[in-house]
ROGU-564759 format. One record per residue (C-alpha): x, z, y. Coordinates in steps of 0.02 Angstrom, whole numbers. Layout:
# ROGU-564759
((X, Z, Y))
...
# end
This chain:
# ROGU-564759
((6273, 6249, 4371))
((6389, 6146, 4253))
((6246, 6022, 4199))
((6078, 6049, 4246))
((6010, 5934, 4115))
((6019, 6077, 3997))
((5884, 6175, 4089))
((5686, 6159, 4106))
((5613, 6075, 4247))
((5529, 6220, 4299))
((5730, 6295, 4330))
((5777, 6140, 4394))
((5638, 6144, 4519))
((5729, 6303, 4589))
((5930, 6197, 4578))
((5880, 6027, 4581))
((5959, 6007, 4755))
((6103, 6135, 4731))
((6209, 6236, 4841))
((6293, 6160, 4989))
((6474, 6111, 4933))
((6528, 6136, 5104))
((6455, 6288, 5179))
((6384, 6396, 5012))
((6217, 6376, 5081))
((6084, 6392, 4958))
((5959, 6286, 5081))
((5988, 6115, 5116))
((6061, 6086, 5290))
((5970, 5987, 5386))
((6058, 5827, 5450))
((5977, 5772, 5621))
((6120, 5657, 5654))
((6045, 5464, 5661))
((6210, 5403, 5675))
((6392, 5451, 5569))
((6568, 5436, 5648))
((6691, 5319, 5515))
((6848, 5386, 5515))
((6940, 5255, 5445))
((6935, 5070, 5523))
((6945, 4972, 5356))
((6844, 5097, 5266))
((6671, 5159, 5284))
((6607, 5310, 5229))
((6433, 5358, 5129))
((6343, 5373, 5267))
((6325, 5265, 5419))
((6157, 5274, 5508))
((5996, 5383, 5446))
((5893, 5242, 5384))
((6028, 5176, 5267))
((6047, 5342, 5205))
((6044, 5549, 5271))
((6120, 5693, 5171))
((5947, 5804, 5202))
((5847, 5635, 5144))
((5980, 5603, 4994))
((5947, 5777, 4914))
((5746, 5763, 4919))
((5791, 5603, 4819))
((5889, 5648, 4700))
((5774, 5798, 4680))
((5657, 5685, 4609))
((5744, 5575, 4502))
((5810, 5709, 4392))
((5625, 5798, 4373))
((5570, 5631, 4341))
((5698, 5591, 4242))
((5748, 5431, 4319))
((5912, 5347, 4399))
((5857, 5331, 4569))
((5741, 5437, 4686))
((5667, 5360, 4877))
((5581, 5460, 5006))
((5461, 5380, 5136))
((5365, 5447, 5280))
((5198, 5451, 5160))
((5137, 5403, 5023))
((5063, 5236, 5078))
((5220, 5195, 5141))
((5307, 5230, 4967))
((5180, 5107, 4879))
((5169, 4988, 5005))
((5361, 4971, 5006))
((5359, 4953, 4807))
((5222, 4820, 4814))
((5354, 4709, 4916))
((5428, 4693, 4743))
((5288, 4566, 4744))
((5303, 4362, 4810))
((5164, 4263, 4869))
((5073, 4180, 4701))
((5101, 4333, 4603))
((4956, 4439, 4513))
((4929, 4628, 4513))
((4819, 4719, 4389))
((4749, 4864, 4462))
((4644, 5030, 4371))
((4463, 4993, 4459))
((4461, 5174, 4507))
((4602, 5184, 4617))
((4628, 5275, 4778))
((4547, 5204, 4940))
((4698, 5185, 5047))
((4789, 5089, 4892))
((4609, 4985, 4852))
((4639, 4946, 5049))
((4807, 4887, 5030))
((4795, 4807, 4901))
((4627, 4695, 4949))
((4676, 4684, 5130))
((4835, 4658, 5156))
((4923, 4579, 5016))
((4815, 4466, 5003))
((4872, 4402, 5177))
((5024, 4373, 5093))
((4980, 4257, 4933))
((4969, 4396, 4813))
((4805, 4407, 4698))
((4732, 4552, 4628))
((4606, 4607, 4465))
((4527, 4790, 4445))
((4513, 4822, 4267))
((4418, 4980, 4182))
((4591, 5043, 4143))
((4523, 5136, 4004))
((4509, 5003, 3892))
((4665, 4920, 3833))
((4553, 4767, 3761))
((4486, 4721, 3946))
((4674, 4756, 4021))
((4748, 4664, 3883))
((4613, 4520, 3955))
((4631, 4519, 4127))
((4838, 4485, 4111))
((4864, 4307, 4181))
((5016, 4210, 4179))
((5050, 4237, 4347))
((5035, 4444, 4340))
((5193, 4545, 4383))
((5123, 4723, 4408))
((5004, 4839, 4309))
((4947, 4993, 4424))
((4886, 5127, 4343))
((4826, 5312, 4412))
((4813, 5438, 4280))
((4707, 5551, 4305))
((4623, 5431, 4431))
((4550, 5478, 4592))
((4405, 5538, 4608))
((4337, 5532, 4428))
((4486, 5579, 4315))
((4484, 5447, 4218))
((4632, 5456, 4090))
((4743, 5282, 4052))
((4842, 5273, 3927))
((5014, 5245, 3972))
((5085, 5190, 3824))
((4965, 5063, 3763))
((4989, 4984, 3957))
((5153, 4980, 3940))
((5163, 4886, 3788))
((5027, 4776, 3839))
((5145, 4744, 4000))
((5319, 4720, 3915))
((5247, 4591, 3799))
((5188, 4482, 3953))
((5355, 4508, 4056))
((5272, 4616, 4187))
((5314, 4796, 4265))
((5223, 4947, 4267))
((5191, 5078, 4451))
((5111, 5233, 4409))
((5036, 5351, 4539))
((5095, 5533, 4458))
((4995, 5628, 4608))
((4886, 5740, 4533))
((4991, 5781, 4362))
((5173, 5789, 4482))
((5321, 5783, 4347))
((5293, 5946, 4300))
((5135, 5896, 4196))
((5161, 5708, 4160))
((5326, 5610, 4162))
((5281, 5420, 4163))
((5452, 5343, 4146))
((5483, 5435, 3975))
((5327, 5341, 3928))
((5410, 5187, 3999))
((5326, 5140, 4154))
((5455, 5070, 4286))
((5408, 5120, 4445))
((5314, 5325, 4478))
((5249, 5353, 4642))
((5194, 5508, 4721))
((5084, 5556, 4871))
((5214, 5695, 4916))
((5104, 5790, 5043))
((5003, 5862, 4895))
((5062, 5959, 4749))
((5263, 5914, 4773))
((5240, 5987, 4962))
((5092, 6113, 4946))
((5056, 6185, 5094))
((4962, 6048, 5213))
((5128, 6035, 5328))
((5206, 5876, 5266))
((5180, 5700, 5270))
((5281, 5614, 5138))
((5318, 5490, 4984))
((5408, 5472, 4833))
((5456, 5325, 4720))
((5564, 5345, 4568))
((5654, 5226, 4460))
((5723, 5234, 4279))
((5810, 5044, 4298))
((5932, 5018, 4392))
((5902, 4843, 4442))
((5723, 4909, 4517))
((5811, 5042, 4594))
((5931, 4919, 4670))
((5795, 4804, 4754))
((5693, 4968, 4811))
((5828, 5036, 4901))
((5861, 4861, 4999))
((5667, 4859, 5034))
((5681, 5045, 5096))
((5827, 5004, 5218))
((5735, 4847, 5239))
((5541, 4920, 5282))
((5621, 5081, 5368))
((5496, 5207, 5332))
((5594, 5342, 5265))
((5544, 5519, 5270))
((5598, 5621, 5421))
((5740, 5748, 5396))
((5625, 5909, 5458))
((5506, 5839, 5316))
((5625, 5820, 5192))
((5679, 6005, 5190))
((5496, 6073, 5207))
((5485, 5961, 5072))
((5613, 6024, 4956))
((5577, 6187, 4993))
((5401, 6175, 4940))
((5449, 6088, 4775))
((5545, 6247, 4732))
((5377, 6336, 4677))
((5271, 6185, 4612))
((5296, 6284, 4447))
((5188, 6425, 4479))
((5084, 6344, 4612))
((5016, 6223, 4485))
((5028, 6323, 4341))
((4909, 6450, 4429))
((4777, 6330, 4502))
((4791, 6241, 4355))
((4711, 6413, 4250))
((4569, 6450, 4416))
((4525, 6235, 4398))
((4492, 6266, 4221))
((4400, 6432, 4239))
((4293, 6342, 4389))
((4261, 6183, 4277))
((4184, 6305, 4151))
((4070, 6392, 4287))
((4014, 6216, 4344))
((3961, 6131, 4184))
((3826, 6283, 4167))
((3756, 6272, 4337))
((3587, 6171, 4327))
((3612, 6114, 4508))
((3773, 6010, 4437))
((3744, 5853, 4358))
((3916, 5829, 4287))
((4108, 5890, 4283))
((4265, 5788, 4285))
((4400, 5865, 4228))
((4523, 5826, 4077))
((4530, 6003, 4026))
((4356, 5980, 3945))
((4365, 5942, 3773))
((4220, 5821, 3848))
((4290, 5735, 3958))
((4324, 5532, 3917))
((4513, 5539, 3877))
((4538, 5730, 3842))
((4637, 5673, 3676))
((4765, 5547, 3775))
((4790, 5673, 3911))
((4837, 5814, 3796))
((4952, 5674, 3692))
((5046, 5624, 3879))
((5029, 5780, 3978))
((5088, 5952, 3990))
((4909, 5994, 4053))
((4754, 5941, 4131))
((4802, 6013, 4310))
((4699, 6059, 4462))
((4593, 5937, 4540))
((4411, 5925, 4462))
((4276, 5831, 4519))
((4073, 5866, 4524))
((3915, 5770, 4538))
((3760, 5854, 4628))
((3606, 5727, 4644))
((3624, 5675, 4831))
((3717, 5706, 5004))
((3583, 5819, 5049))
((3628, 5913, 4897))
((3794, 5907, 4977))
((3759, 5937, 5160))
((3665, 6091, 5072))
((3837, 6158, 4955))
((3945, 6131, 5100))
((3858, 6222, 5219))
((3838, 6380, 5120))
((4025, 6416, 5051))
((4153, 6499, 5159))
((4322, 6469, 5044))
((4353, 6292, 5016))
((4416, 6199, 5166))
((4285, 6049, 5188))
((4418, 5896, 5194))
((4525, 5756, 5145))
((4691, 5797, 5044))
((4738, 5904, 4912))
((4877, 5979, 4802))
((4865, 6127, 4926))
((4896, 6335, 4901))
((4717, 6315, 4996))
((4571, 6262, 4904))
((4507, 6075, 4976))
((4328, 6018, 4945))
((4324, 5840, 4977))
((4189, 5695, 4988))
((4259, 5561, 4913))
((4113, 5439, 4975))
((4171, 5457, 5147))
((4337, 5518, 5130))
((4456, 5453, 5021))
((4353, 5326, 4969))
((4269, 5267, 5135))
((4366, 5106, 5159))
((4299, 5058, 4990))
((4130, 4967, 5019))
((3996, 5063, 4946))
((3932, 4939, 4826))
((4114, 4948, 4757))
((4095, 5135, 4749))
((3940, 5168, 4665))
((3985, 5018, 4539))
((4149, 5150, 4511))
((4028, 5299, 4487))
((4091, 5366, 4677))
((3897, 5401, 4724))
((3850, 5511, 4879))
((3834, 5669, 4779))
((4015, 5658, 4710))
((4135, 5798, 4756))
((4310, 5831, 4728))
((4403, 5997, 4707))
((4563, 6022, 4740))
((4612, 6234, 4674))
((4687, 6334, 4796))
((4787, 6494, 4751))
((4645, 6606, 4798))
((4546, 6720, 4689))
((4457, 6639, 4551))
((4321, 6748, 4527))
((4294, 6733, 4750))
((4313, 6553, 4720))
((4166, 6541, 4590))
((4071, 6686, 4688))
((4088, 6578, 4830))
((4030, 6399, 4735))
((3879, 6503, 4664))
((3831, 6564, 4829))
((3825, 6375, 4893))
((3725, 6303, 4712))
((3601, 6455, 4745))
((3564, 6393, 4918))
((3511, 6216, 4840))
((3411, 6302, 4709))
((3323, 6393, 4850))
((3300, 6260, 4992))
((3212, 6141, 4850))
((3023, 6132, 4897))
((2887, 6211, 4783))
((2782, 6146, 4663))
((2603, 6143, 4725))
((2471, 6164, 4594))
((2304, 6128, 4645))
((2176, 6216, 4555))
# end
């Protein structure tokens, strides 16, 4: 393959890593070595010890750079790690803007441990560019957005933050989770730093740990990969080719739960026992117009509200499909409770404020059969229906 920038993404999700120059192998070897003999005294060579740098670890890496279309991929041993690591961009006095709605492990970061370190921090309803464009100080560095948030699916729009950013001096992270580059490619939008929780969609099958950061400017990519040598979490070799192996059929993965989300999103909105759906494939849905402008698609996580956790406890207890737990991005289908979940660090007054109430669920669309997958949800809504208590007339 002469020059793989002449194919689609969904080819170069098959080649983006190659065959093995060596060897002819069309799967990645996997380097276990931690440590590389130099052959010459004066000279080193490209590799010298497996944090710097590991051929397994350098193709994952380079995998996503090109499907994100940037200059420089990292990989880290999750996806904390790989947004942790970029918010050591930061120095002590500096200000990050952060979407209100925002995963619990990065609302957790962010409020308790940068802080220990001098940096402040805003959440902004990143769905209005008037109250973003207010809450930039002086003294802010970063905008971090998540589009399509977590758990409500609220949609940002990336362009309008990035201008807002680049006319006060200060960079942009995105977390590209839920849309992967497949759907949504922030640096063409001009964001400087994408992240990605790799265990979900890039991975797919619940088996891998990992983290992704990708660059489009070189300077960025230059202090990244000091703070990656730096920090030392870097993804595991074994992990890295599970990883790049499961990257090979994000194509139809997504492209499949992507159709069953929307056909289960349909279902959902007519069920009385549901009090509202999330999900950006609804022509509904706050933001439907921006994410059709900057995505290829609305993709497959939706979210649900039922009144209460009884409500809940009820659902949950009556469905056999959906695995009950954290995570997603998965060929399984996960049903997750974001109120003591992912969002559980996140104090509930904080929550509900966000619209994260205790009858909030999130779906994450599996590969299984649609129709067993709705069967299935209508099975557990019935059993709410039928565990409510009667009316009692008294005549």
């Amino acid at each position: 393959m002469s020059d793989k920038k002449e194919f689609s993404i969904q080819t170069s999700l098959i080649h983006s890593n190659g065959v093995d120059k060596e060897t002819g192998a069309v799967s990645t070897p996997i380097h276990h070595a931690t440590t590389f003999h130099q052959s010459d005294f004066d000279q080193y060579g490209n590799y010298d010890y497996s944090r710097s740098g590991n051929p397994t670890r350098e193709k994952v890496e380079e995998a996503i750079a090109e499907l994100e279309g940037g200059v420089r991929g990292f990989a880290f041993s999750s996806g904390m790690a790989a947004i942790s690591t970029s918010f050591l961009l930061l120095s002590g006095g500096d200000h990050v803007l952060v979407s209100e709605e925002v995963y619990g492990g990065t609302y957790r970061m962010i409020t308790e441990v940068l802080t220990k370190f001098g940096i402040e921090y805003s959440f902004v309803d990143m769905k209005d560019l008037h109250e973003v464009a207010c809450a930039i100080r002086p003294n802010t560095k970063v905008i971090y957005m998540e589009t399509p948030s977590n758990p409500l699916l609220n949609i940002t729009d990336i362009e309008g933050v990035v201008k807002l950013a680049k006319a006060h001096g200060c960079m942009t992270f995105l977390d590209n989770t839920f849309m992967t580059p497949l759907l949504q490619r922030p640096l063409s939008l001009g964001v400087d730093v994408v992240l990605h929780s790799a265990t979900k969609f890039l991975a797919g099958h619940s088996d891998v740990l990992a983290g992704l950061a990708v660059t489009g400017n070189e300077e960025i990519a230059k202090k990244l990969a000091f703070l990656q040598n730096s920090f030392g979490a870097v993804l595991g070799v074994q992990d890295c080719w599970l990883l790049l192996r499961g990257m090979k059929t994000l194509h139809v993965r997504l492209k499949e739960s992507s159709e069953s989300a929307f056909k289960i999103a349909r279902f959902l909105e007519k069920r009385g026992e549901v009090e509202h759906v999330f999900y950006p494939g609804l022509t509904y849905h706050q933001g439907h117009e921006i994410q059709v402008r900057q995505a290829e698609g609305p993709g497959a996580v939706l979210s649900f509200r039922l009144k209460g956790a009884e409500e809940v406890k009820q659902l949950i207890d009556n469905i056999n499909i959906p695995v009950f737990a954290v995570s997603l991005g998965a060929v399984e289908s996960i049903l997750s409770y974001p109120s003591r979940m992912s969002h559980a660090s996140m104090p509930r007054e904080e929550r509900e404020r966000r619209g994260i109430t205790d009858g909030l669920l999130r779906l994450s669309v599996g590969l299984e059969n649609v129709y067993e997958l709705i069967a299935d949800l209508s099975k557990g809504l019935d059993a709410i229906k039928l565990t409510k208590p009667s009316r009692i007339i008294n005549l």
